[in-house]
C-alpha positions in Angstrom: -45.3 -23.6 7.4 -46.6 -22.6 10.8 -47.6 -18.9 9.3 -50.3 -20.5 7.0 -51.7 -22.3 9.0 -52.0 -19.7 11.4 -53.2 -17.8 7.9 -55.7 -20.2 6.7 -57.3 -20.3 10.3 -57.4 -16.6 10.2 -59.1 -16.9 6.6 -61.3 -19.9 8.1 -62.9 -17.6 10.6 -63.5 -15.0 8.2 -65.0 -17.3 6.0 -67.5 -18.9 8.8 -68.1 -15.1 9.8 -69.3 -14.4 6.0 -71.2 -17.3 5.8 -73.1 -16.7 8.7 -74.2 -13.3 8.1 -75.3 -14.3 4.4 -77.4 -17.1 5.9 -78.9 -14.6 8.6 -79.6 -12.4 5.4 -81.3 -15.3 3.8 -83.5 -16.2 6.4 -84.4 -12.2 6.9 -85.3 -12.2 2.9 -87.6 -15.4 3.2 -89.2 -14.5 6.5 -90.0 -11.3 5.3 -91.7 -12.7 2.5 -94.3 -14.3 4.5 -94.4 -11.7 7.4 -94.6 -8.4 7.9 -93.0 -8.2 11.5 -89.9 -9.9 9.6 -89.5 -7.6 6.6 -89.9 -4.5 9.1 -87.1 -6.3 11.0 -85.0 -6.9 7.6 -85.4 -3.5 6.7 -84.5 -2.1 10.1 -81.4 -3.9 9.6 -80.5 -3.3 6.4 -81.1 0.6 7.2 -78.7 0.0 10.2 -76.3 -1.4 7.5 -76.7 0.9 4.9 -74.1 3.9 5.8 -71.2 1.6 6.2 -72.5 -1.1 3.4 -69.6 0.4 0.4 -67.0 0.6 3.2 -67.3 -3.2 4.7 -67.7 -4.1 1.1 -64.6 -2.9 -0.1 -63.0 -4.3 2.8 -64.6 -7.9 2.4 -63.0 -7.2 -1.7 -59.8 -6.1 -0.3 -59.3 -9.1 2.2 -60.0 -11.5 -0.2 -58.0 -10.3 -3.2 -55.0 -10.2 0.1 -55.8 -13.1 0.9 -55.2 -14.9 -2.4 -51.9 -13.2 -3.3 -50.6 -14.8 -0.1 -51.5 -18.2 -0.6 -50.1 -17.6 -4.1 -46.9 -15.8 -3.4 -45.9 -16.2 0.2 -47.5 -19.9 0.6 -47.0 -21.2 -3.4 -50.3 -21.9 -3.7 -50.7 -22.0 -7.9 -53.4 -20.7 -8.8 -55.9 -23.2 -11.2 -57.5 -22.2 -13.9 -60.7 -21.9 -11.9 -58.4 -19.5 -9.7 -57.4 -17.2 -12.1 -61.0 -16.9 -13.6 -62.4 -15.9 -9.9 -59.6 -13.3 -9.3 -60.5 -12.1 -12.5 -63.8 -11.0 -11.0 -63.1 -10.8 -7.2 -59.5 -7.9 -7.7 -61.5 -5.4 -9.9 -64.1 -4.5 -7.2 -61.3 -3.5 -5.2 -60.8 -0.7 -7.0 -64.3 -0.4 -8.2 -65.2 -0.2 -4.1 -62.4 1.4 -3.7 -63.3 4.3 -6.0 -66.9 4.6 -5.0 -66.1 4.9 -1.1 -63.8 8.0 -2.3 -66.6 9.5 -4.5 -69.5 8.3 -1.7 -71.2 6.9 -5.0 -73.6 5.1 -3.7 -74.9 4.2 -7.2 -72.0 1.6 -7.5 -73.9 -1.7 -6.7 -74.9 -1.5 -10.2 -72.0 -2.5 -10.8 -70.6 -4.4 -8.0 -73.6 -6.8 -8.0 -72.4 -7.4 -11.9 -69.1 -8.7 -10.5 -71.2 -10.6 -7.6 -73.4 -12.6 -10.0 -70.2 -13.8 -12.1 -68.1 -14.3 -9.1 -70.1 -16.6 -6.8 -71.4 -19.5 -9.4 -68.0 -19.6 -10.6 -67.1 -20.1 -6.8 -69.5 -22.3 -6.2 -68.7 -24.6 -9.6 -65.2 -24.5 -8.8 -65.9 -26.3 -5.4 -68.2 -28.7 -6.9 -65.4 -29.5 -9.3 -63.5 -30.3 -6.7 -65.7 -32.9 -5.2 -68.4 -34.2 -7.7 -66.4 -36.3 -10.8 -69.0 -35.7 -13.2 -68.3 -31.8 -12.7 -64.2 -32.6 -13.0 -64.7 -34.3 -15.6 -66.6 -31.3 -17.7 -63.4 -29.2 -16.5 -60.9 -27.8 -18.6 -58.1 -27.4 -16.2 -54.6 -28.4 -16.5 -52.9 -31.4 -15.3 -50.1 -29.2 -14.0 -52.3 -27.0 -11.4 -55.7 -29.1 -11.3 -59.0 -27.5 -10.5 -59.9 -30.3 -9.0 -57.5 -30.8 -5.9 -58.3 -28.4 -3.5 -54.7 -26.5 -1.4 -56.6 -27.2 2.1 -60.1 -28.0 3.4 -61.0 -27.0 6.4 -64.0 -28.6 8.6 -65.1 -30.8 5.6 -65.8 -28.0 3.2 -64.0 -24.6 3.3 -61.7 -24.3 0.4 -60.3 -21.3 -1.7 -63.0 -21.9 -3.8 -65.8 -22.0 -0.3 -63.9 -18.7 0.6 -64.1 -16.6 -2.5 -68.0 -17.6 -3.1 -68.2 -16.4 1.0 -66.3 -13.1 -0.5 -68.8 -12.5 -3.3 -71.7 -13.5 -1.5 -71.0 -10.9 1.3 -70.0 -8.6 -0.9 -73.7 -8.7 -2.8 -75.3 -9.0 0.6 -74.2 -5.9 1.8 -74.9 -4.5 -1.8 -78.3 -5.1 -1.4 -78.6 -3.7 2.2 -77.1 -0.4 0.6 -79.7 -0.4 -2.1 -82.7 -1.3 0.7 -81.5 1.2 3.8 -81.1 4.1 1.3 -84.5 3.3 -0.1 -85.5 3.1 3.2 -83.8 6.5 3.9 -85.0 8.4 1.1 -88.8 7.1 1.7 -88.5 8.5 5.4 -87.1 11.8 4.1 -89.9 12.4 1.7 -92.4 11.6 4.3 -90.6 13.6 6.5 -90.8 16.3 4.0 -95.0 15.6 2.9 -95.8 16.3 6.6 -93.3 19.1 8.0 
């Protein structure tokens, strides 16, 4: 079908997108490690981030819980085992998100990064299930719908399974640039206040 194609290129670019911005944000976190020039620059960022962190992450949630109900219902994608146990984790921080953009409760990454730290090694297994034998053959997926086929793969190794670890990676990156630009905030408001 022409429309999922058009779909999974959409998805593809996303995914790339994602990926590149959790790699930046890996780079930032080593560098700053070792440097002080960097972790002023991470934090600059992630203070630049911080105000619209709970709105782009609820979007990144919303997308990708989207994105799998159309490759299961418009495209017939069936969803593995593996599937099921990722949407399990990724659909709830819709409305967990969801909620806390309404209440501007900022205090959600408690729980978001909860969802984040179940939902991307169970990503990541799932797409080493799909190309490693040893981990298919520790699997427990059905013969029917196999965890081990992947629907598509796209430049060698975007699959579902690429794209919903991308999802909850983002989604914990921005997390974390919430939790440091409001740090960041509330440090500069105290100093503010201490000499005023």
């Amino acid at each position: 079908m022409p429309s999922v194609k058009v779909a999974t290129d959409f998805f593809l670019i996303l995914t790339l997108a994602a990926d590149a911005v959790v790699v930046a944000a890996l780079v930032l976190a080593l560098g700053a490690l070792v440097s002080r020039r960097v972790r002023a620059l991470a934090v600059s960022v992630a203070a630049g981030v911080a105000p619209q962190s709970l709105v782009l992450a609820w979007v990144v949630a919303t997308v990708t819980t989207v994105g799998s109900l159309y490759y299961s219902e418009h495209a017939g994608f069936v969803p593995c085992q593996l599937c099921w146990y990722q949407r399990i984790v990724m659909y709830p921080l819709v409305i967990v998100l969801g909620v806390a953009c309404l209440r501007r409760d900022r205090a959600v990454w408690k729980t978001a990064l909860v969802f984040v730290v179940l939902g991307a090694p169970l990503s990541f297994y799932h797409w080493l299930v799909e190309r490693v034998p040893s981990f298919a053959e520790s699997s427990s997926c059905s013969i029917e719908v196999p965890c081990t086929a992947p629907w598509f793969e796209k430049l060698g190794f975007v699959t579902l399974a690429w794209m919903a670890m991308s999802g909850f990676l983002l989604i914990g990156v921005l997390m974390v640039a919430m939790i440091v630009g409001d740090r960041t905030r509330v440090g500069d408001d105290a100093a503010g206040t201490v000499t005023a």
